[in-house]
SEKE-379165 format. One record per atom (N, C-alpha, C): residue in one letter; z, y, x. Coordinates in steps of 0.05 Angstrom, whole numbers, plus 5000, padded with zeros to 4 digits. Each point is the difference from the previous one (the first is absolute). Layout:
N
aZYX...
//
This chain:
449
x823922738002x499750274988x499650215022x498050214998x499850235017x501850244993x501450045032x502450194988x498250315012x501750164992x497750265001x501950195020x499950075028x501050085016x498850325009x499150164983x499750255003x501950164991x502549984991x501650215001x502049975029x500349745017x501250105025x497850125023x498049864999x498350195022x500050334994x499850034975x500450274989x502150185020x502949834993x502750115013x499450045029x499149795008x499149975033x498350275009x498250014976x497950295020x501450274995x501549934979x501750285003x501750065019x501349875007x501749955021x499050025030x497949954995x496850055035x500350274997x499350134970x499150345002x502850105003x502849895003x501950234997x500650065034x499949715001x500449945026x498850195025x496350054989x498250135015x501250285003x500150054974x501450304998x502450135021x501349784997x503050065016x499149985029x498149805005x499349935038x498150305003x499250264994x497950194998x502750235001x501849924990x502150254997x502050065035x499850315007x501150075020x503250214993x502349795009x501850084999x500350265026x499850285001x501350095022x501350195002x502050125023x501450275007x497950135023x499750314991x499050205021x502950125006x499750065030x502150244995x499250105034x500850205005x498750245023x502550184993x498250275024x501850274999x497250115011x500150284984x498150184996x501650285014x498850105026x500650175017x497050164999x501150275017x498550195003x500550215023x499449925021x500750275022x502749805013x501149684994x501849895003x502750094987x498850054981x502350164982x499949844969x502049824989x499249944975x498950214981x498649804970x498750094987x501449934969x501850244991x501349844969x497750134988x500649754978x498450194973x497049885004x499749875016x496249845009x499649874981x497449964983x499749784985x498549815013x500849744992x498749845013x498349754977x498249995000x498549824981x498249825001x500149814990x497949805003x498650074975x497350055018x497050084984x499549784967x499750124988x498349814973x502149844990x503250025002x502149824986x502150224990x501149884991x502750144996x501750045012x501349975028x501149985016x500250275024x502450114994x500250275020x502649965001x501250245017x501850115010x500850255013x502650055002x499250205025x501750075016x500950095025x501349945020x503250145002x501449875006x503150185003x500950125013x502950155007x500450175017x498849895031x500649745006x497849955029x497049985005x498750074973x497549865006x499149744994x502149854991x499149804993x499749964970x497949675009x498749974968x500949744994x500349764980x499349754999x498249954972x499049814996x497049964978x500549664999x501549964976x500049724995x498449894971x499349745002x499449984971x497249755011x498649944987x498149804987x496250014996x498750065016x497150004991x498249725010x498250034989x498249805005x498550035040x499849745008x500050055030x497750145001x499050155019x498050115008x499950235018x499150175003x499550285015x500950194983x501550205005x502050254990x499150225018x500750184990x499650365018x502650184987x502249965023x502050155005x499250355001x500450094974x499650285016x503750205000x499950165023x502050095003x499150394999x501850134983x499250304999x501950144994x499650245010x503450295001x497950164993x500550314986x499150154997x499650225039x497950095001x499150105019x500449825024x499049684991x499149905016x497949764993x498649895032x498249854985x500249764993x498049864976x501749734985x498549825025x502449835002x500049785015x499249744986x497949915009x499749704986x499349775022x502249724994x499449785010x499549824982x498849785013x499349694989x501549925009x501049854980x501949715008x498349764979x500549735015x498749764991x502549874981x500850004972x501849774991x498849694998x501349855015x500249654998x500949904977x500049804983x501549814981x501949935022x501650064982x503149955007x501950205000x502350065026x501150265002x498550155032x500550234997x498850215020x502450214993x500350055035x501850125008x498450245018x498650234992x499050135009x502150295021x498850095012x501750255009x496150285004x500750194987x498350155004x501150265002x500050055028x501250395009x497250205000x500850254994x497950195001x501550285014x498050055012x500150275009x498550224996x500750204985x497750094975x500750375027x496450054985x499650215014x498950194998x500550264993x499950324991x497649964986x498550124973x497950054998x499050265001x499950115013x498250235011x498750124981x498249794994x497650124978x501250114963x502249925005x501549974975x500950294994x501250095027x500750285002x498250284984x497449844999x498950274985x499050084976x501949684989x499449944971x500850164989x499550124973x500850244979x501149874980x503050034994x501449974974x501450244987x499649864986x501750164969x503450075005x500750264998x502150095012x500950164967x502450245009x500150174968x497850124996x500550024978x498750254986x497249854991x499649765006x497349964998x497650105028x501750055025x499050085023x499349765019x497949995009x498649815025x500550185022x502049765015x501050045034x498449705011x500450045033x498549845016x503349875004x499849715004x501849905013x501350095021x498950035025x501050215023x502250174995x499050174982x501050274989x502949944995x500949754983x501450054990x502049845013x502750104995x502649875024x501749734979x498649934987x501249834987x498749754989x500649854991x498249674999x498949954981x497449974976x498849944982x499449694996x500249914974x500049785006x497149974974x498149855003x497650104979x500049754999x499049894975x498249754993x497150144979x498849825009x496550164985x499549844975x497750034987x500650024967x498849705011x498149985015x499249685002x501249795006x503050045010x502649805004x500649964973x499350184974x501950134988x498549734980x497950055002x498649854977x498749715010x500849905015x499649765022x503849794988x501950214997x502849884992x500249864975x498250104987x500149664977x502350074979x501150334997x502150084979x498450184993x502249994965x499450274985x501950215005x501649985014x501750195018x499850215026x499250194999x499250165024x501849985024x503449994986x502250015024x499149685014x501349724972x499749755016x498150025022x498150135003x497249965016x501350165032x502050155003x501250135020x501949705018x499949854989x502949795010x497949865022x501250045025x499149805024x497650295023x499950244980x497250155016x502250305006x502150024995x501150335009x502549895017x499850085026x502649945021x502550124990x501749865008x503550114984x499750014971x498749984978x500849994976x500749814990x501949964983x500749774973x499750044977x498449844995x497949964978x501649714978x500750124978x501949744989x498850114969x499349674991x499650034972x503549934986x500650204983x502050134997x500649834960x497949874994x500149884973x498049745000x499649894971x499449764996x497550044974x499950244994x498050064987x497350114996x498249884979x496950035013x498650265015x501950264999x498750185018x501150025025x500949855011x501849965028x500450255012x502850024988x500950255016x501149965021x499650225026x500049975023x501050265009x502349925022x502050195009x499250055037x499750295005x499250025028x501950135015x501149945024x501249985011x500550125030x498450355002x499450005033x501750095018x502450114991x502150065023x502049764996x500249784979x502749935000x500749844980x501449854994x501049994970x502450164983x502150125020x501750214985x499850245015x500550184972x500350285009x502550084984x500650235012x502350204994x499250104972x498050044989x499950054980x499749894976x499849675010x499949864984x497749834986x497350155024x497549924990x498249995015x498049825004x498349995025x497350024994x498849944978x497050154992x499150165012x497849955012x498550205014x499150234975x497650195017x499550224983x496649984985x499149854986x497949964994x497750204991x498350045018x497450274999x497749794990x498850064986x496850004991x498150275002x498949905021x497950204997x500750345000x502550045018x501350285005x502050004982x500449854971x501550024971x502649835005x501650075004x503549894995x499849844971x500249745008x500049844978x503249825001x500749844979x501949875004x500249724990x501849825011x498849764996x502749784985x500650214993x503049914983x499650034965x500749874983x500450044969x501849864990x501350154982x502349834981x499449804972x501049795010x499649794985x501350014968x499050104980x500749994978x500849744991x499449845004x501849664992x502349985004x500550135020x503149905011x502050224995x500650044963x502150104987x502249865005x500349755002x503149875007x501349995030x498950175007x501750035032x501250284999x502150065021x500950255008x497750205014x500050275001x498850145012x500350065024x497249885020x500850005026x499749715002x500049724987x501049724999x497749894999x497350104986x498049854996x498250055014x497349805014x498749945023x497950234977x498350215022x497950144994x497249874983x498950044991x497749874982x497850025010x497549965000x496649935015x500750275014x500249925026x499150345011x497350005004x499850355000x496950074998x498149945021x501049915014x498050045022x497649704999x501249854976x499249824989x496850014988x501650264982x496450144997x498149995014x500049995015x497650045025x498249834999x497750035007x498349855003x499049995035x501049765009x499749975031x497450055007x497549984982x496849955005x498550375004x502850184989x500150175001x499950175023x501849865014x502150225025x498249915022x500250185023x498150125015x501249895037x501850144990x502449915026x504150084995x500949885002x502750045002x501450035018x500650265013x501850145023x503350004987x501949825026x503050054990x500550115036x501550204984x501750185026x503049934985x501449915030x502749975003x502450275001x501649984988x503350254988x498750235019x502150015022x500150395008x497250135002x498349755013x496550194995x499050084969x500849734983x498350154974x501850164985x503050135011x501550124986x499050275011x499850115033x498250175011x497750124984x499149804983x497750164990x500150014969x501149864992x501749914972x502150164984x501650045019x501850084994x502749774996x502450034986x501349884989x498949714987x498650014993x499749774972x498549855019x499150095021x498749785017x502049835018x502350054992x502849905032x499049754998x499749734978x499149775009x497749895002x497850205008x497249915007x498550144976x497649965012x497450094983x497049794991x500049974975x497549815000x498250164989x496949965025x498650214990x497649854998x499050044964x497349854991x498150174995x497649955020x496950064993x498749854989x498850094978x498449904976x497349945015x497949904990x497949975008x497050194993x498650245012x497950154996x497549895006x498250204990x497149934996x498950055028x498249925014x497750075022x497949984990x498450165017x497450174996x498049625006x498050054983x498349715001x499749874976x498749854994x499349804984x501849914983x500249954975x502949964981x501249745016x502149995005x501449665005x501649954965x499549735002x500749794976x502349845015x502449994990x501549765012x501349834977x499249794997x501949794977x501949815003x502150054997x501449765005x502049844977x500649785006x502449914980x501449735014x502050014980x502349775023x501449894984x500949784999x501949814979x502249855014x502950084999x502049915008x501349824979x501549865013x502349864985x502450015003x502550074983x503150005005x501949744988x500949975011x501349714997x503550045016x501349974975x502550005015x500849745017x501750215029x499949755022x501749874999x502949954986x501349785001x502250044977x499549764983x501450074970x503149975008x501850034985x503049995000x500649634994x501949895018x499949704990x501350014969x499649834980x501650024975x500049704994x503049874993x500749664994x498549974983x498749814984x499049974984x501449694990x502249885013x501349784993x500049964977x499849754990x500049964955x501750014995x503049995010x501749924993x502150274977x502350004994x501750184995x502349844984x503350125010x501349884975x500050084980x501549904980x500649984970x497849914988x498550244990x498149934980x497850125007x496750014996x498550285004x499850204988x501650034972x499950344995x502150185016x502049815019x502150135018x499050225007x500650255013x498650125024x501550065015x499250085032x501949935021x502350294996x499450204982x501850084997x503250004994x499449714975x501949934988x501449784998x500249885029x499749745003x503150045009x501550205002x503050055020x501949834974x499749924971x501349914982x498449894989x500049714978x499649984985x500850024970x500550144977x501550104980x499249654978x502550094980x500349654983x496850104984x499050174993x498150054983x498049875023x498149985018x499349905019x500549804999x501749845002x501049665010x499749894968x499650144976x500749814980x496350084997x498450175000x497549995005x498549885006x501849905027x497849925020x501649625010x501149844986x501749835005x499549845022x498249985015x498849875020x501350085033x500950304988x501050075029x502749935011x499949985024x502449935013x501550245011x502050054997x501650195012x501949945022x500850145014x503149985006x501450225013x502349914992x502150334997x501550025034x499450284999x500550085026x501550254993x502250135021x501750204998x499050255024x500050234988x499550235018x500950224986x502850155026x501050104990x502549994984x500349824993x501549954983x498549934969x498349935001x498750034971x498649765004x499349854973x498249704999x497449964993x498050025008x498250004993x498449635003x497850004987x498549734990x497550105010x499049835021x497549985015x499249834999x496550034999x498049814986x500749745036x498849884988x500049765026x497049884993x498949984993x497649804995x497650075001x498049875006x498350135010x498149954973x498250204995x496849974979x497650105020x498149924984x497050095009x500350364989x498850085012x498750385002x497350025001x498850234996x497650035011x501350245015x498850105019x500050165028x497650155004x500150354996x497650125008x501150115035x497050135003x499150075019x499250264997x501450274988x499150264996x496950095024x501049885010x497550185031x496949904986x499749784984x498449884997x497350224975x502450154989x499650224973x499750215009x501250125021x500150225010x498450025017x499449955027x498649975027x497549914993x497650135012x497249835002x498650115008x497249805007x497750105029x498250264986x500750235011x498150214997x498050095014x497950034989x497950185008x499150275010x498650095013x499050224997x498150145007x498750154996x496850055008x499450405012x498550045023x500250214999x497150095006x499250134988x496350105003x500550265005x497350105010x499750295008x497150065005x498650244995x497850075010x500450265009x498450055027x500450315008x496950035011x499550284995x497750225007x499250135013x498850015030x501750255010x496850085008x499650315012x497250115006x500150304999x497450064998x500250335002x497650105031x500550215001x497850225024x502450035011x498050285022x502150105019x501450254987x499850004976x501650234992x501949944968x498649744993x501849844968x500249735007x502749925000x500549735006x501249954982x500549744979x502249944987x500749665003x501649974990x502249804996x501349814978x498649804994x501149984962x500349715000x502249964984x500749694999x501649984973x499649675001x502349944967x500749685009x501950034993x501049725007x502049884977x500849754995x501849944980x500849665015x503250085004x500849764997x503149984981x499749705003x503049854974x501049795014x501850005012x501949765014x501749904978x500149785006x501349844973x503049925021x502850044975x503049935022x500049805001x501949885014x500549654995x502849974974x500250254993x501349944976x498950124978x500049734982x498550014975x500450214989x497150214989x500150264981x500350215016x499449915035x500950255006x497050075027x499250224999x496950095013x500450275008x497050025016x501450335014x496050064998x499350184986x496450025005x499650335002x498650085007x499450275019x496250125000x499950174978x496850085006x500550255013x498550105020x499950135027x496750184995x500550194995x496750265002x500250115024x498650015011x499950305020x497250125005x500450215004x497450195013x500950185015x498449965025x500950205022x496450175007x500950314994x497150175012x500350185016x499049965019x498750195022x498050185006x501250244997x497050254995x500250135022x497750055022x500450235012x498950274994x501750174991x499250194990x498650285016x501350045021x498550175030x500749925027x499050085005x500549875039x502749964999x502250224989x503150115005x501449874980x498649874978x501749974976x499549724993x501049924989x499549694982x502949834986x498450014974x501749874975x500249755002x502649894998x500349584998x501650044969x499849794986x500650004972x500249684997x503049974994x500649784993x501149904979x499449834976x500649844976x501449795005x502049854978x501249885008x501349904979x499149814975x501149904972x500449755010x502949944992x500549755000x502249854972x499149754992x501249894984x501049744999x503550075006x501949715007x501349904977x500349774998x500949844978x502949765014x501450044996x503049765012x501149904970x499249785006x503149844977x501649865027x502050075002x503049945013x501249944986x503149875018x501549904986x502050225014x503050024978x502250125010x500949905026x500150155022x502450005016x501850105010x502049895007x502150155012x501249905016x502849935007x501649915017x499749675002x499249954981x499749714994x497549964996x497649825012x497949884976x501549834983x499350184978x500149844973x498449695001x497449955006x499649844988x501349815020x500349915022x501449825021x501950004994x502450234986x502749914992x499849834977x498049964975x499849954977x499449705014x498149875014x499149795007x502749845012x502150125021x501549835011x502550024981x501050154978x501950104988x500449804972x496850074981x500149894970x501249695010x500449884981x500349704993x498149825002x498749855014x497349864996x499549804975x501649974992x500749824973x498550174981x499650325002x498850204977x497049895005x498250004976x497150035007x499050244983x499050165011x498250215013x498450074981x498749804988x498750064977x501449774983x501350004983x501949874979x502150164991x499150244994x502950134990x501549904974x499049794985x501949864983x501649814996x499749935033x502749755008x502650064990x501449864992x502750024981x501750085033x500950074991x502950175017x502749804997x501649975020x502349915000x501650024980x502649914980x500550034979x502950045010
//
């Protein structure tokens, strides 16, 4: 008889490709110290080009960069604000690599005469001013792969902490530039658009069942934004942007320029982008068959069994145990259950998509600015989405040599289904808490008697 031997060669070549995979993979650590003038450098970011992989340096200057890529050629770049970015090659091998890469980073000069955005909506020269700007440009902004304008700040502004602050589809994000506590109880910077005091806080109408003061804030606004929008983003650090601020500036200033028209030929820009959310690691839950007494038991009521029960159910075994002084009859025997898995109903892989078109053109005396964008991030908990249509028009008239009008529009329309929170996630207390013996969708299972 001919025996038919294609499902082990099968196993075999799979086993060649996993194998290949793993001999191509580079385990390694970077780690250095980033000086300047021989003086450490905190607050340096340090990054490997085209991955996900950064850092940035501590009170000595130092960095370390561990983690996993495929072997090949890398470009270390290392950068401080008002200085210049440092970039090396390093070679990763299959296997482990134990790299060391120091930098000594050095004044940019040319940088000095750059013009940013200060109060009032006023352009100063770097030079000028006695205090430290920290800018990212709209092309970092829209290169970051979020529908989030802040997320897109994490890894590009020295000294800030940048922390996504929730778990839901408009990722709210908490910034951080003098500190994490203050005396007053609050560390939010002071959020400007475009000269306009905006704010990036709202109260979450879902969360009636908490104390006042108890429940986590709801989509903040700054969510609105459309990143494809913004131009450049200047953050000035406490006593300088309170200097010009005033009060409400004591823990920093985030200052967003929108994007305007230039004189020339219309520009067309189109883009769109498709993410996926996927929760990263479910809660473990038993799913064992077993349970005593009977299966309409529930683990609630399992501390006695009553004679109405035992004459019900005659199969069960008891035995009597004392607590307290009092006698109670406990099941002993084991039955088959079925066993859910709540995460399975609740939790799942979301989508999301974000498009945009912008316009921009005009002479030397009418320029404008016009875009529409719409995106919908889907949560990783079922029924729950965050979607955002975004208008703008920005116009530029010069009206006389001495004079000229800017006129800016600005409709936007947000949509959140959230879930309540507060002190607790509800739904993670509900998952490790209920009974797994309940199923989820069966609300007519007989109840304990």
């Amino acid at each position: 008889m001919r025996k038919n031997l294609h499902f082990p060669w099968l196993v075999l070549a799979g086993l060649l490709c996993i194998s290949a995979q793993l001999l191509g993979q580079a385990n390694f650590t970077i780690k250095g110290v980033v000086t300047a003038g021989g003086e450490p450098v905190i607050g340096a970011n340090v990054v490997i080009a085209s991955t996900a992989y950064g850092t940035i340096t501590d009170l000595d200057g130092m960095y370390e960069l561990t983690g996993n890529l495929s072997a090949g050629s890398y470009v270390v770049n290392i950068s401080y604000v008002g200085y210049q970015t440092l970039s090396q090659s390093v070679e990763l091998k299959e296997g482990k690599n134990n790299l060391t890469v120091d930098a000594g980073l050095e004044e940019d000069a040319l940088k000095l005469d750059e013009v940013v955005v200060t109060g009032s909506s006023l352009a100063s020269k770097r030079r000028e001013l006695g205090n430290s700007v920290g800018t990212v440009s709209g092309d970092q902004l829209s290169k970051s792969g979020t529908g989030n304008a802040l997320t897109a700040l994490q890894g590009r502004v020295a000294g800030a902490r940048i922390t996504q602050t929730s778990g839901d589809p408009a990722g709210s994000i908490n910034i951080n530039l003098r500190g994490v506590n203050s005396i007053s109880g609050g560390s939010d910077p002071l959020y400007i658009i475009d000269g306009v005091i905006a704010s990036n806080s709202t109260t979450a109408v879902t969360q009636t069942g908490v104390s006042a003061g108890e429940a986590n804030l709801g989509t903040p606004r700054m969510a609105d934004l459309n990143p494809n929008d913004i131009e450049t983003i200047n953050t000035i650090n406490g006593a300088a942007a309170a200097a010009i601020y005033g009060s409400r500036a004591a823990n920093g200033v985030v200052l967003i320029t929108t994007k305007r028209g230039k004189a020339g030929k219309p520009v067309i820009t189109v883009g769109s982008s498709i993410n996926i959310n996927q929760l990263r690691k479910e809660v473990y839950i038993s799913t064992y068959g077993k349970q005593f007494g009977f299966p309409e038991l529930r683990l609630g009521n399992i501390s006695t069994i009553s004679a109405a029960q035992k004459a019900a159910n005659p199969n069960v075994v008891t035995k009597e145990v004392i607590r307290d002084g009092a006698k109670f009859d406990l099941a002993t025997n084991l039955v088959d259950v079925t066993r859910y898995d709540y995460q399975d109903n609740i939790f799942q892989t979301a989508y999301g998509t974000d498009n945009f078109v912008n316009v921009s053109g005009g002479s030397d005396k009418s320029r404008y600015f016009a875009s529409v964008s719409y995106m919908k991030n889907g949560g990783i908990i079922k029924n729950t989405d965050f979607s955002r249509l975004n208008l703008r028009l920005n116009l530029d008239q010069q009206l006389t040599s001495w004079a000229s009008l800017a006129v800016g529009l600005n409709a936007i329309n947000s949509k959140a289904k959230e879930l309540p929170s507060g002190n607790v996630f509800l739904v993670l207390s509900m998952v490790s808490t209920l009974p797994t013996t309940f199923g989820m969708l069966l609300p007519a299972m007989p109840m304990a008697i």
